[in-house]
N, C-alpha and C positions, 0 to 999 in steps of 0.2 A: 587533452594533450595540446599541445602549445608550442609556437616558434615563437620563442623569446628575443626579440631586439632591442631590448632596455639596457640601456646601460643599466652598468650589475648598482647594488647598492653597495654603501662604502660597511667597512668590517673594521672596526678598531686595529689597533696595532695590538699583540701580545692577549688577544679575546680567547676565549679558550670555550671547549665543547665539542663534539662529535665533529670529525673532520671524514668526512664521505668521501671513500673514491672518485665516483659519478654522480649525476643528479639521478639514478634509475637507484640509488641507495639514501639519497636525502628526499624523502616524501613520495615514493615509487615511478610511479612515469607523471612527473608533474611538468615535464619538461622534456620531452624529444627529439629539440633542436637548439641550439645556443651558441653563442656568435665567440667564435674561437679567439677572433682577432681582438674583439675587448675582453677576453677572459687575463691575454698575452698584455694586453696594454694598464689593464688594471687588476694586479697581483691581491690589492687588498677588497677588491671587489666581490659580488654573490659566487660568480665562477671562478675566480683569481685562482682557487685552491686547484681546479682541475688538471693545467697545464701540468703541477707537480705532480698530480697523482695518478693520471691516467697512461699508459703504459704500450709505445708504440711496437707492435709487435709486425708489422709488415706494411711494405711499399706495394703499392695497387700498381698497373698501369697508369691510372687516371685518380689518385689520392690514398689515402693512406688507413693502414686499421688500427685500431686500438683497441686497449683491453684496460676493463676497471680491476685492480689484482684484488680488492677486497671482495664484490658480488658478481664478478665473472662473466659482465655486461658487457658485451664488443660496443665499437663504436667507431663511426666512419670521417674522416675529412677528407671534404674534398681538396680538389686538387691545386685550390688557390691559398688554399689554408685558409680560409675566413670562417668556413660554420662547418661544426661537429653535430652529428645526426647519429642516436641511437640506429644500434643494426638488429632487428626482432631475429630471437634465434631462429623464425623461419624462413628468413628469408640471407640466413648464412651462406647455405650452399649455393644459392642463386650469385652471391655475390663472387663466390671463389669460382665457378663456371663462368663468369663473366671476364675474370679477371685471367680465365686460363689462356688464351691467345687471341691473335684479331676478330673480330665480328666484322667484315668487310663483306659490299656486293660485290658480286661476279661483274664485269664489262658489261654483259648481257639483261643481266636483273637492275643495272642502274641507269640504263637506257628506258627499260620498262618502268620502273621508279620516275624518273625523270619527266617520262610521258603522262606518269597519271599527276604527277604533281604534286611537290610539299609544303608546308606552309609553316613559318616557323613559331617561334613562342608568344603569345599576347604581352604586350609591353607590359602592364602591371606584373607579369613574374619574373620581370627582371633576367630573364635568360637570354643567354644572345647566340650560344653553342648550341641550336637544338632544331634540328626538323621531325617533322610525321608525317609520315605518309600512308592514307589509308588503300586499303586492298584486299584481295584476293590472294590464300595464299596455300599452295600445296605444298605437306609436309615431307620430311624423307619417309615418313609411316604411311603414305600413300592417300593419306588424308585432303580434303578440301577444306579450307576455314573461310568464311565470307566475313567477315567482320576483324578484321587485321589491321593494327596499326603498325609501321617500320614505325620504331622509332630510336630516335639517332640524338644523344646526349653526351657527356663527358662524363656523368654521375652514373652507378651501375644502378638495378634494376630494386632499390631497397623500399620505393615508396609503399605505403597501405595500400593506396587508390589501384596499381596494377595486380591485380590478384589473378590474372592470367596470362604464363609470361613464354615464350620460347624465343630461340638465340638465330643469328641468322642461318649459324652451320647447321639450323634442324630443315633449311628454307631450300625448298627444288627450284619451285617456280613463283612468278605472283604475276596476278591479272587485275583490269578494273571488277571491283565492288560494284554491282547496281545496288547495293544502300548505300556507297561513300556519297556525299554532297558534290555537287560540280566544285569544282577549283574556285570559280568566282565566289560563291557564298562559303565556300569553307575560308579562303582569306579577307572576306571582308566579316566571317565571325572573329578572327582572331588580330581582327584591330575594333572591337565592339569598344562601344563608350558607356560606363556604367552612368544609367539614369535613377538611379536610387539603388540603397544599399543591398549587394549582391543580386542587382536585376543589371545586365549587358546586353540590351537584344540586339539583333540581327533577326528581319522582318523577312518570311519567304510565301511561298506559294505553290501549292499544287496545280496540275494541270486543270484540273476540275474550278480551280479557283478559292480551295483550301486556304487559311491564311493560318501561320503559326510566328511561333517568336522563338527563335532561336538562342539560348542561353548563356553567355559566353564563349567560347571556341567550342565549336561543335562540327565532327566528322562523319557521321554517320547520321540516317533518318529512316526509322521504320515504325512507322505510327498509322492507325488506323488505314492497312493496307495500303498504303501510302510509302514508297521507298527514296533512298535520296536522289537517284540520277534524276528524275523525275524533277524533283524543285528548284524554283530560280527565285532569287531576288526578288522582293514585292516593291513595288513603286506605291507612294503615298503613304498619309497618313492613316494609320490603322489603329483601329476601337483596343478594345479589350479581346486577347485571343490566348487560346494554348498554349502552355509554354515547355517547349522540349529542351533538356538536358544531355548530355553526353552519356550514354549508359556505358560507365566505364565496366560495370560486373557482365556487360554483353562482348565487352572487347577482350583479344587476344594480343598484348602487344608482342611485338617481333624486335628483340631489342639487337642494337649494332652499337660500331663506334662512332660519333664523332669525327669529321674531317670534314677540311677545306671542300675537299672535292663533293662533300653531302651538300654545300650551302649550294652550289649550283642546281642543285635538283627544286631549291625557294623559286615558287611562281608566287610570291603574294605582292 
């Protein structure tokens, strides 16, 4: 699967051949994202045909859904109109729960938010609307989760990577994580500088004197007994070491809306 940013290729005038509702009906999921705004801008282009044929069937809070009438494939823009993203039938309901009223913090939980600290998007994703904040977090089911991200976007909850997901209205309370990373290494992961392809580290340290390499934006740390409050920043240059990753299939995100008032809670 593929986020497509090519300009489309050119299509004769009067060419003739199967005309697909979707790209999930021309070559199955060969494509799960594509850029709405050159679909709009070049009609005789690879997507050109989509604008005609995909079928808006309702206004989001924050962008819009759509429906392929031929293979019954929803599909989401967002709220700029620039890029169309397949919606997996399972992750439909999560979208209409998203979409059914505010996800806002209490005065109280964005005071506590606030304190523990959020950090917003790594430049390379181009996101400018987004914090997370990692935590503790007790559910209305009476539950504790240790491993929680708020997170606070404009896009609802449609991505693969979050595969564990609940809303703020499920949220009592939240406290610090002892696995989130202190504030200082979690925002100097998510300004990381890639030094070869798909390596960003962020160099840290146990108290023991551990060294590990942190992997592009990373919020949580729980590795060979070893948890995040614990690690800081390592100084100098460092050999060849372990390299941890974000275990998104260990996180619980806690998703909310977007707003001005979320960027205040950015300590990076």
């Amino acid at each position: 699967m593929r986020f497509d940013k090519r300009a489309p290729k050119s299509q004769k005038p009067g060419a003739t051949g199967p005309q697909p509702g979707c790209p999930a009906c021309d070559g199955g999921w060969r494509t799960v994202q594509f850029s709405w705004k050159l679909a709009l801008e070049e009609p005789l282009g690879e997507w050109g045909r989509y604008p005609k044929t995909l079928l808006r069937t309702r206004s989001l809070k924050k962008g819009f859904l759509y429906l392929c009438p031929a293979c019954g494939q929803q599909w989401y823009l967002d709220d700029a109109m620039r890029t169309m993203s397949v919606l997996p039938d399972e992750k439909a309901s999560l979208l209409l729960e998203w979409d059914s009223g505010p996800l806002t913090l209490s005065p109280a939980l964005r005071e506590k938010a606030k304190a523990i600290g959020a950090i917003g998007a790594h430049p390379l994703s181009g996101e400018k609307d987004f914090a997370e904040v990692p935590c503790r977090v007790l559910t209305k089911q009476g539950q504790w989760l240790d491993k929680c991200l708020l997170s606070f976007k404009t896009a609802p909850p449609t991505t693969s990577y979050q595969k564990k997901i609940l809303f703020l209205k499920d949220v009592v309370d939240i406290e610090p994580s002892d696995f989130a990373l202190p504030l200082a290494v979690r925002a100097a992961t998510c300004r990381s500088r890639e030094t070869r392809t798909g390596f960003a580290p962020t160099y840290v340290e146990s108290p023991e004197g551990l060294k590990f390499a942190l992997n592009w934006t990373v919020n949580f740390f729980d590795k060979k007994d070893l948890i995040g409050k614990d690690m800081v920043l390592s100084e100098g240059k460092p050999g060849r070491l372990p390299t941890v990753q974000e275990d998104m299939d260990d996180i619980t995100f806690i998703i909310g809306d977007w707003s001005e008032e979320i960027r205040e809670l950015i300590r990076d």
